[in-house]
N, C-alpha and C positions, 0 to 999 in steps of 0.2 A: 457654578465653576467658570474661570477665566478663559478663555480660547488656549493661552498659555498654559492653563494646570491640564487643561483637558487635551492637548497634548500632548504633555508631559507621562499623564496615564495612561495614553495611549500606546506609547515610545517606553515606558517603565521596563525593563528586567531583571526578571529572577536570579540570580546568584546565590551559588550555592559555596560552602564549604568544602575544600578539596580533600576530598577522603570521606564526606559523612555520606555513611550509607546506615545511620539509622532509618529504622522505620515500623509502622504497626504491625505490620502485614509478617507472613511467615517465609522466611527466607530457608526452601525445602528441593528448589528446582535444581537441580544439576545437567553438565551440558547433556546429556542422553536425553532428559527429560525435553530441555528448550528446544532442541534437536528434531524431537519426535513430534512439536506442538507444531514446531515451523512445516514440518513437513503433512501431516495429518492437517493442518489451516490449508494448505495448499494444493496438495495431491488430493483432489475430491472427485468428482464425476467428470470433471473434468477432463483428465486424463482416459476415461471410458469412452468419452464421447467429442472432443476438443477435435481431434487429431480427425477421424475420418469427414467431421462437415467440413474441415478447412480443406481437409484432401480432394473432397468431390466438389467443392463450389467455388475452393478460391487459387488452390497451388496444384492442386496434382501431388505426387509423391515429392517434389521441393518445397512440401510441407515440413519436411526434416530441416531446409532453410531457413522458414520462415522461424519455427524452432530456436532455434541457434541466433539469429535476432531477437526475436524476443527476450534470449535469456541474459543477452549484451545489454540487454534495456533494462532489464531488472536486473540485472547483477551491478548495474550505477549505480541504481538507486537503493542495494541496498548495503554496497560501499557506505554511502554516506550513513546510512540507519546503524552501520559498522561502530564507526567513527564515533559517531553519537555515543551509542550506547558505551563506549569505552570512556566517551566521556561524561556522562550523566545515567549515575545509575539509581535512577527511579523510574516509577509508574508513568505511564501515559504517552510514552511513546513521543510521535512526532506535537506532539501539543504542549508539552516538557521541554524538547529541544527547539521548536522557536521561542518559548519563551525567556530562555537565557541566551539568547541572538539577538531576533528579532524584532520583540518587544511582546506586550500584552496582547495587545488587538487582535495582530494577525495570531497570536496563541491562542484565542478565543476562537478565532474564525475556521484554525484546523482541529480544533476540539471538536468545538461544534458540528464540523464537518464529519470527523471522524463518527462521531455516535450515529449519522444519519448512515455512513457505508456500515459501520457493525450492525444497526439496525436493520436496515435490510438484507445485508448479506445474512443472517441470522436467520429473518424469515421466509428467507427466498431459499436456504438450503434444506432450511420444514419442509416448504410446500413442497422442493423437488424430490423429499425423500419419502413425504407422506405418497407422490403422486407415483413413486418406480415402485412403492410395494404394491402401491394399491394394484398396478397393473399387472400383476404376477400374479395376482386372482380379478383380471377380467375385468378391473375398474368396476367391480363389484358394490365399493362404499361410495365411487363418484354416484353411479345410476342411481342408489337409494337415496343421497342426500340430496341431489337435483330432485327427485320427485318429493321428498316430503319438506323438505324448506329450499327451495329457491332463490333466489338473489336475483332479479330484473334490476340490475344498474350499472352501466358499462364499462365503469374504473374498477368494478369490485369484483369477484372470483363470483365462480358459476353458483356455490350451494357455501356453505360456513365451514369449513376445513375443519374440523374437532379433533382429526389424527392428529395434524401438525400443529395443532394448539398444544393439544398433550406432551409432543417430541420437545416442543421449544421449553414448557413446565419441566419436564423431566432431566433435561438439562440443565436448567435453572438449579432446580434441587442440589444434583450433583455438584454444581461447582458452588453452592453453599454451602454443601458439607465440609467443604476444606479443597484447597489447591492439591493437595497430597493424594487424594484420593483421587480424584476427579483426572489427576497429569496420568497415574498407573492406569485408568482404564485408558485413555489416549495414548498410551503406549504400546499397550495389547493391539487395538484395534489400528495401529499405524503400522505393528511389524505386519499385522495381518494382510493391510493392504499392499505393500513393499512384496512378502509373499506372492500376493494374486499377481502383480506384477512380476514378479521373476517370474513364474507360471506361464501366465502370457506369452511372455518375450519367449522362452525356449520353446514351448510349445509352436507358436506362428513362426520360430525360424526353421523348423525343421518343414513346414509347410508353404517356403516364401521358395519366389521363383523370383530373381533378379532381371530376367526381362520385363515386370512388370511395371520397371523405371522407364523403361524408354520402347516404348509404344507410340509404331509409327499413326499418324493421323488416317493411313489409306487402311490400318487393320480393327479400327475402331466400328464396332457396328452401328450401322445408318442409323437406327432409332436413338443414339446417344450421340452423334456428331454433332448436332446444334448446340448441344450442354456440354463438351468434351475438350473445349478449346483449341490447340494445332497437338494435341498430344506430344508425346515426350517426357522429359524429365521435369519441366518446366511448363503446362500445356499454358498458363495464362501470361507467360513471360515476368520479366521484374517487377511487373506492377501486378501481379498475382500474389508472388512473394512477399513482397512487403506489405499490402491488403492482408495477406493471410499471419505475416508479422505481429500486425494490428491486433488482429483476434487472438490471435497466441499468446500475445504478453497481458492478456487478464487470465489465464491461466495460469500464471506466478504471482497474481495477486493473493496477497495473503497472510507471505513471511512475514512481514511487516506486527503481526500479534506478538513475537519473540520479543518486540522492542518495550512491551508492555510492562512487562514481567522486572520490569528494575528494579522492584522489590520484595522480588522474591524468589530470584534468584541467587544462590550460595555465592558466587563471586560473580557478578554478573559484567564487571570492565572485562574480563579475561572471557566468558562462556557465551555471555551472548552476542557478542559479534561474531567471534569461532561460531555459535550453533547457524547463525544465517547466513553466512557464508556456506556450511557444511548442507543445510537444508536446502537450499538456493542448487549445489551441486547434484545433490540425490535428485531434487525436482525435474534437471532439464535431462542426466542420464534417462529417467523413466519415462520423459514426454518424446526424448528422441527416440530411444529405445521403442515403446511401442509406436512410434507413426513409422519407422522403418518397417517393422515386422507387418506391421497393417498393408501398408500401401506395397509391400513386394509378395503377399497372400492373395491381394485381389486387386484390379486392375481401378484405379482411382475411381472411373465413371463408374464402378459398381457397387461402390460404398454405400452403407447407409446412415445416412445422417445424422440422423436419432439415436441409434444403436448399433453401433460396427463391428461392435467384437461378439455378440450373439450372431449378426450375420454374417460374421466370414467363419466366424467357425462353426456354423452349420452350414455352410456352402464348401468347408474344409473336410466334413464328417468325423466332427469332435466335440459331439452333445458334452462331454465330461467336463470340458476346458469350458463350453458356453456356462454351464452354471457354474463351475468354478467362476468365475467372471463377473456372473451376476451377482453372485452372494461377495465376494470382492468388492462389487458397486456400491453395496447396502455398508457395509464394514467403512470404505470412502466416505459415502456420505454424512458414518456418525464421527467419526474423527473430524470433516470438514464443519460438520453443526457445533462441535465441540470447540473448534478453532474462532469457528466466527462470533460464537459468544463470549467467548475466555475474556478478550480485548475489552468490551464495551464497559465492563464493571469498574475494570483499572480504569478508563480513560474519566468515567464519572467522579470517581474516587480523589482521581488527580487535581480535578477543575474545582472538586467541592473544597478540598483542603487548601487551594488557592485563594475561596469566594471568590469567582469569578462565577461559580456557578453555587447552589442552593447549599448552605454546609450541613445539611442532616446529609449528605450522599457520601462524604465522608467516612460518616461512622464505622468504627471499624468492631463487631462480633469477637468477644474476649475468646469464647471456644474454641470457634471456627478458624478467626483470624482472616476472615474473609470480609469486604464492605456487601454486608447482608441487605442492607437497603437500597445500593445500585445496583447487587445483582437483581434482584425483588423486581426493581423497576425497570430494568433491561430484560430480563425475559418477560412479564407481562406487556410490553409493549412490544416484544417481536413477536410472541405469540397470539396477540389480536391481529397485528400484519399479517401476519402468517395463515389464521383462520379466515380472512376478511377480504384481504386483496389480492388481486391479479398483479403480478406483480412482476409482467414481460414490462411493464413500459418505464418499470424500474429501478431496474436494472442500471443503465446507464448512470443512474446516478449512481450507484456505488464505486461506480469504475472515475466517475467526477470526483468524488471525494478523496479516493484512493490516490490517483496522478496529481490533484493539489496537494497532498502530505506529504508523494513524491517532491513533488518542486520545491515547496516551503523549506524541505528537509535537507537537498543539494543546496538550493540558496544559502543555507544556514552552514552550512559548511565552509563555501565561500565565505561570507561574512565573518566569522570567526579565526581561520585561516590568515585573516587581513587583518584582526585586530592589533590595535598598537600595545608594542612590549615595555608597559610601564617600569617596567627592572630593569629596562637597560640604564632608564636615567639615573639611577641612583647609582649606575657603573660612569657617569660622567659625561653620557654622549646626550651632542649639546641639543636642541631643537632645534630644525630649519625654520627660517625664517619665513611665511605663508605670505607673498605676493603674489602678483599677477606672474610674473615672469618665474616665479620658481615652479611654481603649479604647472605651467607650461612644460617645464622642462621634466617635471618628475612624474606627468602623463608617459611618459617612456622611460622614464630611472634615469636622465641622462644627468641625475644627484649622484647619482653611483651609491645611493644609500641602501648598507644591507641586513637594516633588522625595519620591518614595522613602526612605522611614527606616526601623528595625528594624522599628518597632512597624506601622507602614504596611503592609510586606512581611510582617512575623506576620500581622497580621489577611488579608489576601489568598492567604496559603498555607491559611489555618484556613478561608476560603472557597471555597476551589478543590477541597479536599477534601470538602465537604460537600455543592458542586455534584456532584461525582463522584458520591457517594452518592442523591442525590435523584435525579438524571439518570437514574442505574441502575434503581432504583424506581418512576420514571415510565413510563420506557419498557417494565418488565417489566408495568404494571398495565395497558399499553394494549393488551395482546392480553385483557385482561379486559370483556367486555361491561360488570358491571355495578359497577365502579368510578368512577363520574360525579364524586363529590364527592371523592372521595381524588384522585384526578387534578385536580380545580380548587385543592384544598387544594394542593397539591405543584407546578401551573402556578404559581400562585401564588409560593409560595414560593421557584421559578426565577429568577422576574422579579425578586423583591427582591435574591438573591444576585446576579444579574447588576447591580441597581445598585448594590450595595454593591462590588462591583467595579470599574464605572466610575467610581464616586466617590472612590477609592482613585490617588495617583500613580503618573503611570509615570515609565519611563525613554526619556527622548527619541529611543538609540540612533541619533541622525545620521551615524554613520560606516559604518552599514550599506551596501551598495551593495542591498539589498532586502529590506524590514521589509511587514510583514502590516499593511493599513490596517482601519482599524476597529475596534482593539482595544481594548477585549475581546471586541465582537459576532463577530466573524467564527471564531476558534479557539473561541468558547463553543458556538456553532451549527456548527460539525464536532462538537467531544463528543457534542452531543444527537442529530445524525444518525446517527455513528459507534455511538454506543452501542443506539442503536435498532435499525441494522442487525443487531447482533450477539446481541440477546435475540432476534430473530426466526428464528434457528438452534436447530435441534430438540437436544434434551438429550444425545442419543449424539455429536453433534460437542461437545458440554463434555464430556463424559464422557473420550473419547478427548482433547481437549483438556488437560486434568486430568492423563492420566495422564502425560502426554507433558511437562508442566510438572515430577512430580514426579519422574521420569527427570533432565530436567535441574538440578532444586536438590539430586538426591543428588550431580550431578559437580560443583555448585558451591560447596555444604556441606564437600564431601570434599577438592576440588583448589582451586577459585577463591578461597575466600573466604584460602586464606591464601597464595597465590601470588600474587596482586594483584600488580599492579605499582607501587597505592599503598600497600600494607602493605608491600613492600622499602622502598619510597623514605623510610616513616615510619621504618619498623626503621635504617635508615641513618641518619639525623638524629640527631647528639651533641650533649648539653650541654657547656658552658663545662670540666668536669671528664674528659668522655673518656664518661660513662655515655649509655646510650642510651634514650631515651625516645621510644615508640609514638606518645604521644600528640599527639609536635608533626606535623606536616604539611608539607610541600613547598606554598606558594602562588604562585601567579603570576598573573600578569593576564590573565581571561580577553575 
């Protein structure tokens, strides 16, 4: 292939027909159900244990702060995921919506990505569930399986996990048997949780003491003063806050599975942006809700890290509420195992009926109506994760893949937002003429032009890339102390690109049933967040990230780029004489 074709396949997208919501798959979800998946992917152990390490190590009780940041950061980005899904309603989430943006590549590249954060996230929510029961009899199955098979090798887990091989299989199972089935027990087990939670919350207010917020530093006892920062409301100050921000906002990692489900969901332009919106809202009521009630029951230094709510409510003397809580945890957990596997099938499903990836993954189960061979293949490969490795160091990588589908997914909105309104011209309005001097001048609209045109949408692609780049730069120079004036230099020149954006038209998109307000602040300010979070990940999750990327461009190099299923559809398209030419395209309205 030419430098030119290969290009071209790289830059190629999807378009779809405006209204087709055909599909194999069984359209059974309603918003209660999306609702409950968003929330049950999210609200996991999280919520049991999130709130009091950030309380004792990074905020103090302006853990409720950090909170409420966090939820500003994910509630951008999942605006955009909003937006999206009202506008493309199929399977596969962020790897669907770059590819009618973006192009091919990078929708390979958040596919790709994404399977590796469902993969782990999957197996890592096994291990954590296999490892809280185990503890509630004494690590009973760890002590046996360390002694009778071992594991000496220091990337891989201490003995072969067998519980959490079996949790990840029986998982599998169930969302083989059918979406239908598999959404009502995640429905059970999410009001359940929601339950333990209301439980919580009234139970710790009637036992919270509001001086617990501001605690002077001279009443902190000596043996916690070194670890206890100036006490108060704030003991580590703003840069506490926003460190504890950090951590907080992968606890709303998650909603993001809702976006999966576009085909198979009853109406899914109208339910599933309403359900992540609606899930997004329950999530941060219950994260603020319990770190208030936590942190004014027991004074932040005395939190326990691991397990906070067994510990303060038995420093409270309210054994009833501790296992309430515990058994709460377990009920988290299978909902959160349920959520992190739901995604991965769709997303395989999406990329096979593309060929960009393997097309037996596809196949869609007449019975079931479920893709029986990606799920098949997505639980046995998170359940050998899940038996085999240790799986603290990654971690971060799921949170890399997650904030890249973040970004891809804001960009793509942008991008769209700025595409030129081919209907005007068939209304008569004429095209600008593309010089030097007009480009100059419609870098700031001083054309006064107010719908989207080539040149409009050129200059707004050529700044959304350059944001990309500066963002990235920015955010990598601010773990740099002494960068002062490169960082004003590059704030600086954020701002301008931000209004040279806003000063650029858009596209009104009135027939959305739910567009992203505020555009372009609101998807520019997910990028900046998004990207910041992700320089903040130490160099071995890029590294291992890297490799894991160049794994999947050799099967995309090798199989996808010429299996496409827009390279058939172009190779299909004959001229007037019978010959075949690559170069025309299949368009349709997207």
């Amino acid at each position: 292939m030419s430098c030119g074709r290969i290009f071209n396949a790289l830059t190629r997208c999807k378009q779809l027909e405006d209204g087709d919501q055909t599909t194999k798959l069984s359209r059974c979800l309603g918003l209660v159900d999306l609702t409950a998946l968003g929330i049950g992917s999210t609200l996991g152990l999280g919520v049991y244990v999130l709130a009091g390490a950030v309380a004792k190590t990074v905020a103090g009780p302006a853990v409720t702060i950090s909170f409420l940041v966090a939820a500003v950061a994910s509630a951008f980005a999942g605006l955009c995921y909003a937006e999206f899904a009202a506008r493309v309603p199929k399977a596969g989430s962020a790897y669907v919506y770059s590819y009618v943006s973006v192009g091919e590549f990078i929708a390979f590249t958040i596919g790709w990505n994404l399977i590796l954060e469902y993969v782990i996230g999957t197996a890592s929510v096994a291990k954590g569930m296999a490892l809280y029961i185990d503890s509630l009899f004494n690590n009973a199955m760890a002590k046996a399986m360390t002694d009778v098979a071992p594991i000496n090798v220091s990337f891989l887990a201490d003995y072969p996990d067998f519980f959490a091989f079996a949790l990840v299989l029986l998982i599998t199972i169930l969302l083989g048997i059918g979406v239908n089935e598999s959404t009502k027990l995640n429905n059970v087990f999410t009001a359940l949780n929601l339950a333990t939670v209301i439980i919580v919350v009234i139970a710790g207010a009637v036992k919270s003491n509001p001086a617990n917020w501001f605690i002077d530093v001279a009443d902190i006892p000596p043996e916690y003063k070194g670890q206890a920062g100036a006490g108060g409301f704030a003991p580590w100050g703003m840069a506490g806050i926003m460190a504890g921000a950090a951590k907080c906002f992968f606890g709303f990692v998650g909603f993001d599975c809702v976006a999966t489900t576009g085909e198979e969901a009853k109406n899914p332009k109208r339910d599933i942006p309403l359900s992540i919106v609606l899930s997004l809202v329950v999530i941060f009521v219950s994260y603020f809700s319990i770190a208030t009630v936590l942190t004014m029951m027991l004074p932040y230094y005395l939190q326990d890290a691991d397990a906070p709510f067994p510990h303060v409510f038995t420093e409270a003397n309210l054994p009833v509420i501790k296992w309430i809580v515990t058994i709460g945890a377990i009920f988290a957990l299978c909902t959160s195992l349920l959520g992190a596997m739901f995604p991965l099938p769709r997303v395989l499903y999406a990329m096979g009926s593309d060929g960009v990836l393997f097309r037996p993954l596809s196949a869609i189960n007449q019975r079931t109506k479920t893709p029986l061979l990606a799920t098949a293949i997505s639980g046995l490969l998170s359940a050998i994760m899940a038996a085999m490795f240790n799986l603290n160091q990654l971690i971060d990588m799921m949170s890399i893949g997650t904030l890249l589908a973040y970004t891809i997914v804001a960009t793509s909105v942008l991008i769209l937002r700025y595409e030129e309104d081919t209907s005007l011209q068939l209304q008569g309005t004429k095209p600008v003429a593309e010089t030097p001097y007009t480009v100059a001048k419609q870098t700031f609209n001083l054309l006064d032009l107010k719908y989207p045109t080539n040149l409009s949408y050129v200059i707004a692609k050529i700044t959304i890339c350059v944001f990309f780049v500066v963002a990235l730069i920015t955010c990598a120079l601010l773990r740099w102390d002494r960068a002062d004036v490169a960082l004003g230099v590059l704030g600086a020149a954020l701002l301008v690109l931000l209004v040279v954006l806003y000063r650029q038209p858009r596209n009104s998109v009135e027939h959305l049933t739910f567009k992203v307000p505020l555009v372009p602040l609101v998807p520019y300010l997910s990028v900046c967040m998004n990207v910041y979070l992700m320089v903040q990940l130490d160099y071995q999750t890029w590294v291992r990230f890297i490799i894991w990327l160049i794994i999947g461009y050799l099967i995309y190099f090798c199989y996808g780029i010429r299996n496409s299923s827009l390279r058939t559809k172009a190779s299909t398209e004959t001229l007037p004489n019978g010959v075949k030419d690559e170069k025309r395209t299949i368009t349709t309205k997207f």
